[in-house]
PyMOL CGO cylinders between C-alpha atoms (Angstrom):
from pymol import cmd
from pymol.cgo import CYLINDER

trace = [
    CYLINDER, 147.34, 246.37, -57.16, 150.63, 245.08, -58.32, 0.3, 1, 1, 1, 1, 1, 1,
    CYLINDER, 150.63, 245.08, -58.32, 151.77, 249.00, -58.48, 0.3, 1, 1, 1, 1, 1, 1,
    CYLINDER, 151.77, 249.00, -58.48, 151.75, 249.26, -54.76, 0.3, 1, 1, 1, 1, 1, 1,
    CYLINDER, 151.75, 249.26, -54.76, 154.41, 247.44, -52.72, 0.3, 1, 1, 1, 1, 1, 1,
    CYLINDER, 154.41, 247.44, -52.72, 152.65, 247.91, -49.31, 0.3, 1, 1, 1, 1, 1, 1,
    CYLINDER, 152.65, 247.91, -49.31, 149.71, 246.35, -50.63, 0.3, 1, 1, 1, 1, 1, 1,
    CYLINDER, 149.71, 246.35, -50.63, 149.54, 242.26, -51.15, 0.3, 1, 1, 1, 1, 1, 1,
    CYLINDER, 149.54, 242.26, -51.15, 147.82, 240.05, -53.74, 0.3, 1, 1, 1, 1, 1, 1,
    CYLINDER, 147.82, 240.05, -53.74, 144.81, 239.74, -51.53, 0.3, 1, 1, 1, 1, 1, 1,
    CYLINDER, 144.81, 239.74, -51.53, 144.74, 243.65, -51.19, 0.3, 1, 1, 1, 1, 1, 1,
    CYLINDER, 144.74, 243.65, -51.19, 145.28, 243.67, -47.44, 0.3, 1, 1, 1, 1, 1, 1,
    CYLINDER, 145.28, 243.67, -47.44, 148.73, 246.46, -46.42, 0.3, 1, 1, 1, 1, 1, 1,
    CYLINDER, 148.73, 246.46, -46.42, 152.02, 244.82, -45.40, 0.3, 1, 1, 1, 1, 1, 1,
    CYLINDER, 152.02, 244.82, -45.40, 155.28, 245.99, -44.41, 0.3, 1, 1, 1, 1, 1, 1,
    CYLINDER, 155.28, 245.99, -44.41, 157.88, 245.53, -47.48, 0.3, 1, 1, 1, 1, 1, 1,
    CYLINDER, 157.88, 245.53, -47.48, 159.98, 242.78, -47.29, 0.3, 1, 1, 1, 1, 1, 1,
    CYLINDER, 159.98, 242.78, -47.29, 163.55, 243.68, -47.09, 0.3, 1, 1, 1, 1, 1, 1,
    CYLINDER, 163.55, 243.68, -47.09, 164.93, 240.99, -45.89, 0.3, 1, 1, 1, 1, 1, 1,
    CYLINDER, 164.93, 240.99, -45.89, 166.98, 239.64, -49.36, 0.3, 1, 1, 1, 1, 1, 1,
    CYLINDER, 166.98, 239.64, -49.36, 167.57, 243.58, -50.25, 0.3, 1, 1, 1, 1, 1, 1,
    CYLINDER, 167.57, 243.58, -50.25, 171.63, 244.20, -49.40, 0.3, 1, 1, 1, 1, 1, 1,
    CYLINDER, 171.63, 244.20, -49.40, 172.58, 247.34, -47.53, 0.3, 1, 1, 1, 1, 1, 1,
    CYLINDER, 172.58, 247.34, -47.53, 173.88, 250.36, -49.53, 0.3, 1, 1, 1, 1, 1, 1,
    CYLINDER, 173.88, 250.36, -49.53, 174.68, 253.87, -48.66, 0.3, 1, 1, 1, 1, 1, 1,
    CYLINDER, 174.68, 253.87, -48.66, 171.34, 255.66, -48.85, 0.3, 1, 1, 1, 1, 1, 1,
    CYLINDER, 171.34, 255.66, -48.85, 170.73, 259.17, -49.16, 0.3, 1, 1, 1, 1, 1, 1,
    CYLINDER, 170.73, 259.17, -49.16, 167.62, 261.32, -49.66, 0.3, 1, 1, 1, 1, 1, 1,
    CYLINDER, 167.62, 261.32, -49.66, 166.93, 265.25, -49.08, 0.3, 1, 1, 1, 1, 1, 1,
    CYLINDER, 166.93, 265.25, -49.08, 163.97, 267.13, -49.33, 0.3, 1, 1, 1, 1, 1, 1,
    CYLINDER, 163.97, 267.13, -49.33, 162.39, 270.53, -48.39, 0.3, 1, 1, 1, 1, 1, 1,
    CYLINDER, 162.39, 270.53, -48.39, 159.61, 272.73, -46.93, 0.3, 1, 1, 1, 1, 1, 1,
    CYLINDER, 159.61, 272.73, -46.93, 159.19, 276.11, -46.73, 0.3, 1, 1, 1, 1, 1, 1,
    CYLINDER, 159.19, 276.11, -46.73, 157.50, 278.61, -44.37, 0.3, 1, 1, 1, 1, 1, 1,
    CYLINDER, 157.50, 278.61, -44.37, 156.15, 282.21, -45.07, 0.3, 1, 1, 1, 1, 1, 1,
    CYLINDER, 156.15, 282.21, -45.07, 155.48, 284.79, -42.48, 0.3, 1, 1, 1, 1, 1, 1,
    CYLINDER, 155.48, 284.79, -42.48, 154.61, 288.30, -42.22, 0.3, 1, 1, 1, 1, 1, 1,
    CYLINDER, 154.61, 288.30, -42.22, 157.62, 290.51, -42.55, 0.3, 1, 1, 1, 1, 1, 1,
    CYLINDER, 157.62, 290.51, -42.55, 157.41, 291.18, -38.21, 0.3, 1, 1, 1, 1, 1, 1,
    CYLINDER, 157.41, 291.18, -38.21, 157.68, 287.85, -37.48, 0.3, 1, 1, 1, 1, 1, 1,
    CYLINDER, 157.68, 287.85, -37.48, 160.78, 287.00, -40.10, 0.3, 1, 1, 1, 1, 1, 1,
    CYLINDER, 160.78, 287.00, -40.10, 162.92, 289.58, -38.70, 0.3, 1, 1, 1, 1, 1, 1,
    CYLINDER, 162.92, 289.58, -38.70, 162.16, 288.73, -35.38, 0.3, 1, 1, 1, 1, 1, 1,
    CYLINDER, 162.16, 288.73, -35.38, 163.39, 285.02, -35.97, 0.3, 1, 1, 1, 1, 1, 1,
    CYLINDER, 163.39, 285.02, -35.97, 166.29, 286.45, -38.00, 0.3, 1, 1, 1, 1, 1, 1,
    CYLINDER, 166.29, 286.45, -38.00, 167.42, 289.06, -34.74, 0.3, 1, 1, 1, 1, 1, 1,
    CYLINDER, 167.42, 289.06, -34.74, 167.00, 286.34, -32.25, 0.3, 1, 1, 1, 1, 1, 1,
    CYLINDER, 167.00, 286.34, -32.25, 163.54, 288.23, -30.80, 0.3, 1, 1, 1, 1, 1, 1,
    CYLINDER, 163.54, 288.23, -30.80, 160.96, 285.65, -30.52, 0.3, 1, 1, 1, 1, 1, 1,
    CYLINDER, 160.96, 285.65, -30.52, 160.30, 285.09, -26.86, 0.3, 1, 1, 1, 1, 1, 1,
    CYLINDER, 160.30, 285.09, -26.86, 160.34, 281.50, -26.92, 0.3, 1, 1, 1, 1, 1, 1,
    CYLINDER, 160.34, 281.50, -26.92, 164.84, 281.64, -28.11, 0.3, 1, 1, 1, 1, 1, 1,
    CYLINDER, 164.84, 281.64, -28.11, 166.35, 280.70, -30.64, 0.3, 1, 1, 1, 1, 1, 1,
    CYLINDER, 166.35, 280.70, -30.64, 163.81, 279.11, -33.29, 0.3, 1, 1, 1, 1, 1, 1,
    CYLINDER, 163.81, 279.11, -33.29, 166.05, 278.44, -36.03, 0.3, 1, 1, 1, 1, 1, 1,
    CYLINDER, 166.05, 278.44, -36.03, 168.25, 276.25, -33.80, 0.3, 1, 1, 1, 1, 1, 1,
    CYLINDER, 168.25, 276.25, -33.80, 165.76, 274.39, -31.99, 0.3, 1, 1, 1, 1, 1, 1,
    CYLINDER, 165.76, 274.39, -31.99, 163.75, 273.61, -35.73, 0.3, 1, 1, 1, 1, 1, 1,
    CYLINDER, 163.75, 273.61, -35.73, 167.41, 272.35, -36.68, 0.3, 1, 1, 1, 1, 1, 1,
    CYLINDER, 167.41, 272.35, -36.68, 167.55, 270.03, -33.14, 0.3, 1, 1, 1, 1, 1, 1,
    CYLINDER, 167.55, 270.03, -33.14, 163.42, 269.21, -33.89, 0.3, 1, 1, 1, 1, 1, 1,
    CYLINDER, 163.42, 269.21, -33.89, 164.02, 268.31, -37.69, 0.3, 1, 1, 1, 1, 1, 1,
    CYLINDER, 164.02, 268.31, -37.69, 166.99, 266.01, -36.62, 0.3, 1, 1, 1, 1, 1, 1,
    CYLINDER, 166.99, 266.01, -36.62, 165.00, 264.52, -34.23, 0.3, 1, 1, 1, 1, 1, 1,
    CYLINDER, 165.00, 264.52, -34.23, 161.47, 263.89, -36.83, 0.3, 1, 1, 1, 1, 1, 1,
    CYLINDER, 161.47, 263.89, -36.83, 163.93, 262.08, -39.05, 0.3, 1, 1, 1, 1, 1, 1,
    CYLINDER, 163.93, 262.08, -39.05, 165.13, 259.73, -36.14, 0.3, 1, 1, 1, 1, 1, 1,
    CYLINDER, 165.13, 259.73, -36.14, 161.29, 259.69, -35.71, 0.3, 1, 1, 1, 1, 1, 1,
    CYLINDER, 161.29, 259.69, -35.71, 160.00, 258.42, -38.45, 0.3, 1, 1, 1, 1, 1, 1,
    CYLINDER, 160.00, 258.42, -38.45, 158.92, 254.64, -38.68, 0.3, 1, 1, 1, 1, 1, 1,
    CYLINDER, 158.92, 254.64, -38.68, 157.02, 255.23, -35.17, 0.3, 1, 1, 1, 1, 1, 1,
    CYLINDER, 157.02, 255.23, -35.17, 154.80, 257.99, -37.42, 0.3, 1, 1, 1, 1, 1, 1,
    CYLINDER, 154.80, 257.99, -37.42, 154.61, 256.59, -40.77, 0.3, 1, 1, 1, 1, 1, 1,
    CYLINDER, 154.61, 256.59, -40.77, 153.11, 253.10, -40.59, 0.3, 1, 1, 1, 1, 1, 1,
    CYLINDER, 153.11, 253.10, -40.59, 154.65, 250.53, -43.42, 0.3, 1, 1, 1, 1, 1, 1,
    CYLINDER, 154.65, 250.53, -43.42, 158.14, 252.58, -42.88, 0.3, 1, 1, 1, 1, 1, 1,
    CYLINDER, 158.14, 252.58, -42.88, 161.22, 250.82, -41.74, 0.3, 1, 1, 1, 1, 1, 1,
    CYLINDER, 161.22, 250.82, -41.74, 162.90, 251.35, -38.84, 0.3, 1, 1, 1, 1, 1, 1,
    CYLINDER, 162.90, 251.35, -38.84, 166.80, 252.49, -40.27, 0.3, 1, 1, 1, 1, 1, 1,
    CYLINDER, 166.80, 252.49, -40.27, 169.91, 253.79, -38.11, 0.3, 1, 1, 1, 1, 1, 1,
    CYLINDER, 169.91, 253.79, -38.11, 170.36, 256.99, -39.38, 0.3, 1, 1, 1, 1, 1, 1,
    CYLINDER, 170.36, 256.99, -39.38, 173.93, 257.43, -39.80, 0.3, 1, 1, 1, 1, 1, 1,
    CYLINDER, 173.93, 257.43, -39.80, 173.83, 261.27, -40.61, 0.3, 1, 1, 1, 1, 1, 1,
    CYLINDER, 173.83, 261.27, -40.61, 171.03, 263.78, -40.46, 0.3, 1, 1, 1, 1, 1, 1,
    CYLINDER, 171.03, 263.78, -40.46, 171.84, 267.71, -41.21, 0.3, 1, 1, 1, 1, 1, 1,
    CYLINDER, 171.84, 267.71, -41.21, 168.77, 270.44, -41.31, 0.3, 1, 1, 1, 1, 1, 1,
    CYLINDER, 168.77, 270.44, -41.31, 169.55, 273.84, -43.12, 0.3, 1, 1, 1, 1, 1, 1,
    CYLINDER, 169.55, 273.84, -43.12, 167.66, 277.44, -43.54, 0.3, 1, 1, 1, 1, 1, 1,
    CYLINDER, 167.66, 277.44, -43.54, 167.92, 279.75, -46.24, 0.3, 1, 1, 1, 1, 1, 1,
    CYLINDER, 167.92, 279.75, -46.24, 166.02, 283.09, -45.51, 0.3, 1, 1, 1, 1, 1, 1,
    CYLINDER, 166.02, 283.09, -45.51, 164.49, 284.88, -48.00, 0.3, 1, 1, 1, 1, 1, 1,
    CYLINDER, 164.49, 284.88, -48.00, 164.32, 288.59, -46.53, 0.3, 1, 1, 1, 1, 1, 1,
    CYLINDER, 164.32, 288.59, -46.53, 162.42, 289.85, -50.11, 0.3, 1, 1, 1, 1, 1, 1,
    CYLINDER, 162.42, 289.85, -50.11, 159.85, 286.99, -49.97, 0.3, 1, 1, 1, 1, 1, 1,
    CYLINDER, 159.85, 286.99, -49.97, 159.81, 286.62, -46.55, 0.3, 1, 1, 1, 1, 1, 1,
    CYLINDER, 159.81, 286.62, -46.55, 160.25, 283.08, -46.06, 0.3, 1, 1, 1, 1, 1, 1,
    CYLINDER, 160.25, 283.08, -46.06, 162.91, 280.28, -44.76, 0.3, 1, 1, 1, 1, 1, 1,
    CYLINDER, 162.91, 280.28, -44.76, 163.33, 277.06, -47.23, 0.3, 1, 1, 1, 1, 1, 1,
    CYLINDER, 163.33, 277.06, -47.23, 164.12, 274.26, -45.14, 0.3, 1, 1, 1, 1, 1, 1,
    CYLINDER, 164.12, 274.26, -45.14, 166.57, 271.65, -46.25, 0.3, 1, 1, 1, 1, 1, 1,
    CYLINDER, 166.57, 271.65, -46.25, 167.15, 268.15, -44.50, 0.3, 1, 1, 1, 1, 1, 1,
    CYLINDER, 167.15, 268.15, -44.50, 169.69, 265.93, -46.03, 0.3, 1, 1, 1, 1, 1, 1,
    CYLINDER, 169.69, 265.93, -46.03, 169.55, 262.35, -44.47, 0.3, 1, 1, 1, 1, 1, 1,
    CYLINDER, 169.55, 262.35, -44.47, 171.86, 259.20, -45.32, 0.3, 1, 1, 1, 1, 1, 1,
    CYLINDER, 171.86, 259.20, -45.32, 172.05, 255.62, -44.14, 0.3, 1, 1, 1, 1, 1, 1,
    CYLINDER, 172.05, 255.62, -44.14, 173.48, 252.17, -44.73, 0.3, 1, 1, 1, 1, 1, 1,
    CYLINDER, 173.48, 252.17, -44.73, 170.42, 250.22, -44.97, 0.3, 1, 1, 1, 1, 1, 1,
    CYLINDER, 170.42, 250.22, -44.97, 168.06, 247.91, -46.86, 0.3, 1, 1, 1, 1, 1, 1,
    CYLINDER, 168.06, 247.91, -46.86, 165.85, 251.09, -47.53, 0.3, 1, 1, 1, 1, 1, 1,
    CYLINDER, 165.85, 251.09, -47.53, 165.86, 254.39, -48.06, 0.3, 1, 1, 1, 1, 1, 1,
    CYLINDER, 165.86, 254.39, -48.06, 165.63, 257.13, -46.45, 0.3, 1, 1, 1, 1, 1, 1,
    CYLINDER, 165.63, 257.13, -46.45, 163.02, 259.68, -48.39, 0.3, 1, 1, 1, 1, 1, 1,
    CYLINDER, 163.02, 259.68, -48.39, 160.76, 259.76, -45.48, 0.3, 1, 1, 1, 1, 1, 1,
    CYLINDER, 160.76, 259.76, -45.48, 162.99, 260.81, -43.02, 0.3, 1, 1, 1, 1, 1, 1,
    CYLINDER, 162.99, 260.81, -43.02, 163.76, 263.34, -44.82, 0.3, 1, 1, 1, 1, 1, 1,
    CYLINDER, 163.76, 263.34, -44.82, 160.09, 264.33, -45.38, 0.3, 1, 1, 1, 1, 1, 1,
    CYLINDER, 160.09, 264.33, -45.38, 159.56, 263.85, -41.74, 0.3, 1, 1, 1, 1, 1, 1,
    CYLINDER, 159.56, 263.85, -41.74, 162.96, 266.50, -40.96, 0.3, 1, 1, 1, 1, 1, 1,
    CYLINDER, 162.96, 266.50, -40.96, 161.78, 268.82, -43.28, 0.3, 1, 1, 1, 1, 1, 1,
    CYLINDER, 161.78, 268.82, -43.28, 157.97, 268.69, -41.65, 0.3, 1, 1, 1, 1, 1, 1,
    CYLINDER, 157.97, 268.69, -41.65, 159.21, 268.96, -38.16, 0.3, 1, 1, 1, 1, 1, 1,
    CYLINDER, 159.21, 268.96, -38.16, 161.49, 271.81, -38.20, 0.3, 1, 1, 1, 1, 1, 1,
    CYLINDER, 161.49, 271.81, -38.20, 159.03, 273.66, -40.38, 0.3, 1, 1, 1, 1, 1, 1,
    CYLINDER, 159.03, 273.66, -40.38, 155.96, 273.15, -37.70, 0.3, 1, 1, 1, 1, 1, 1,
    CYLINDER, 155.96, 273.15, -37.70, 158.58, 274.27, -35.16, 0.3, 1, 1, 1, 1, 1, 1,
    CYLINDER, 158.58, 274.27, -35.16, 159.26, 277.00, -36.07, 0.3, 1, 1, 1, 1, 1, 1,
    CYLINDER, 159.26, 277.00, -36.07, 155.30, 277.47, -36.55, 0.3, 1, 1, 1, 1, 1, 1,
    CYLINDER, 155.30, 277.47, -36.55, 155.12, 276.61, -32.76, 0.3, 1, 1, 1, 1, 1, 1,
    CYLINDER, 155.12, 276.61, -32.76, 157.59, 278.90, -31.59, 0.3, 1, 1, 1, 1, 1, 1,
    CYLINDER, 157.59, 278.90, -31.59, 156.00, 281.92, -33.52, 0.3, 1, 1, 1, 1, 1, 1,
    CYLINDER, 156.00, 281.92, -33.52, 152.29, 281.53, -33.71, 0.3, 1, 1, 1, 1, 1, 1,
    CYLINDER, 152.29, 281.53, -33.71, 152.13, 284.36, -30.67, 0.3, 1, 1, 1, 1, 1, 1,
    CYLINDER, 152.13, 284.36, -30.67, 153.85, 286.46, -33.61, 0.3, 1, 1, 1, 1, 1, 1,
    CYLINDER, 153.85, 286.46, -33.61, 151.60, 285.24, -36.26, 0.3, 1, 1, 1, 1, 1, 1,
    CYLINDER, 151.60, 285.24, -36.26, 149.24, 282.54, -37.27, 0.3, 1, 1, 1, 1, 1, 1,
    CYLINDER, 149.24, 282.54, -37.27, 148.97, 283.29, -40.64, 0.3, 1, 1, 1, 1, 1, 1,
    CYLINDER, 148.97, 283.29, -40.64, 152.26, 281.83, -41.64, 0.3, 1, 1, 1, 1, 1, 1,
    CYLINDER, 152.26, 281.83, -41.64, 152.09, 278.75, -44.27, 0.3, 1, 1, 1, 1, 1, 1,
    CYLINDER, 152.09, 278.75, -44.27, 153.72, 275.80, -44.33, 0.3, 1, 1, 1, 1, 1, 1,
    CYLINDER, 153.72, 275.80, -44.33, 153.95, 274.67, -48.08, 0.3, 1, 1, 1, 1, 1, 1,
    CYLINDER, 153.95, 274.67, -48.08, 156.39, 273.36, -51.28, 0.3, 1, 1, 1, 1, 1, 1,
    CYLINDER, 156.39, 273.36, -51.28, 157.35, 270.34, -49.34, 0.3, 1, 1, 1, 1, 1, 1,
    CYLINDER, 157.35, 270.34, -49.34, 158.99, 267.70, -51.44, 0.3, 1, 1, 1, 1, 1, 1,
    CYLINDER, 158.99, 267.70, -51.44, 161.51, 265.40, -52.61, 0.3, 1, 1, 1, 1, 1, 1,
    CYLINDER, 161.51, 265.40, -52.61, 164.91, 267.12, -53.84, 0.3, 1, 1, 1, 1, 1, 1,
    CYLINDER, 164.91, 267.12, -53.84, 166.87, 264.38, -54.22, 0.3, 1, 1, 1, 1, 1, 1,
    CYLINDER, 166.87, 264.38, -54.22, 168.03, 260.42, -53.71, 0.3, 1, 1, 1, 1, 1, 1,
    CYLINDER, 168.03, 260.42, -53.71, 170.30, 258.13, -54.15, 0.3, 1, 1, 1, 1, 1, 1,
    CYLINDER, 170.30, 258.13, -54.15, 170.90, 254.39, -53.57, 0.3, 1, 1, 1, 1, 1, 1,
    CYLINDER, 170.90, 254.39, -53.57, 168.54, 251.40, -53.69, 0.3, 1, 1, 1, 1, 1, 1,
    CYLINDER, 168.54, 251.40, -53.69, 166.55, 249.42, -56.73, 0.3, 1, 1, 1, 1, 1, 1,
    CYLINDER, 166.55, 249.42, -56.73, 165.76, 252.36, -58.67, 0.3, 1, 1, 1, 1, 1, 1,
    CYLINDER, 165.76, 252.36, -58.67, 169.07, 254.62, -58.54, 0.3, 1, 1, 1, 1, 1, 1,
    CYLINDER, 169.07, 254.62, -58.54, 169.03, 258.38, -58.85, 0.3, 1, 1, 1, 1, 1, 1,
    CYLINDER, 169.03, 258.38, -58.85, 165.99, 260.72, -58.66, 0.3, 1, 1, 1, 1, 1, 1,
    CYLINDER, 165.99, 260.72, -58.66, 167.23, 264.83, -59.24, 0.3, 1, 1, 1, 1, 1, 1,
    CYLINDER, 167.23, 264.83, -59.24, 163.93, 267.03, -58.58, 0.3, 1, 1, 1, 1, 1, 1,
    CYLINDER, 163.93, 267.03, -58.58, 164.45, 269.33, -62.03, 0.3, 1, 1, 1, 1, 1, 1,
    CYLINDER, 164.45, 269.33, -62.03, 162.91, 272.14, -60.86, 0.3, 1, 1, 1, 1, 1, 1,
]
cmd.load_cgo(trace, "trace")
């Protein structure tokens, strides 16, 4: 069990210890993206979905999931999140919006999962403010794009 760091010697889950770790600058983004029937994307696109503006209030909800984030993920660390920016990219042709969150900090730890957490809250948003449109739309591709700082350096998604 020696591969997993939330897990001790006598196999019972612990919180990391940070403690001796200095603070760096921290950074991490990731992504999500949503499809949707071609109705429902131009609606969010025009500013026509009945509940406002969606894109705007995923951008305020995905901001808010990364300040979020150690009360919903158990063994994660509470950081101060010194900068947290959500952006959309529309894809009119495949009818979808990737979601971008880029997240740093000056911490002990990183901040991957706040980024994972921004990227997962403004994408269920958005599901939220449109399922009266359509509740087909799919929520998928969410991962890791990049991050920097900490023990083990830089990680660069390739694809």
């Amino acid at each position: 069990m020696g591969d997993f760091t939330h897990i001790d010697e006598n196999g019972q889950v612990r919180m990391v210890d940070v403690t001796e770790k200095k603070a760096t600058l921290r950074t991490a983004s990731a992504q999500a993206v949503i499809r949707m029937n071609q109705d429902t994307f131009d609606k969010i696109c025009t500013g026509h979905i009945k509940k406002g503006n969606v894109l705007e209030t995923a951008r305020i909800a995905g901001i808010m999931g990364a300040k979020k984030t150690a009360e919903l993920i158990p063994m994660c660390h509470p950081v101060n999140i010194t900068h947290a920016k959500i952006d959309f990219s529309p894809d009119p042709q495949k009818k979808l919006i990737k979601i971008i969150a880029f997240v740093s900090v000056s911490a002990q730890t990183g901040v991957e999962m706040e980024a994972f957490c921004a990227v997962s809250t403004a994408a269920l948003t958005i599901y939220d403010m449109c399922k009266s449109s359509d509740r087909k739309m799919i929520i998928t591709d969410i991962c890791l794009l990049e991050k920097k700082g900490g023990k083990s350096g830089k990680f660069t998604r390739n694809s």
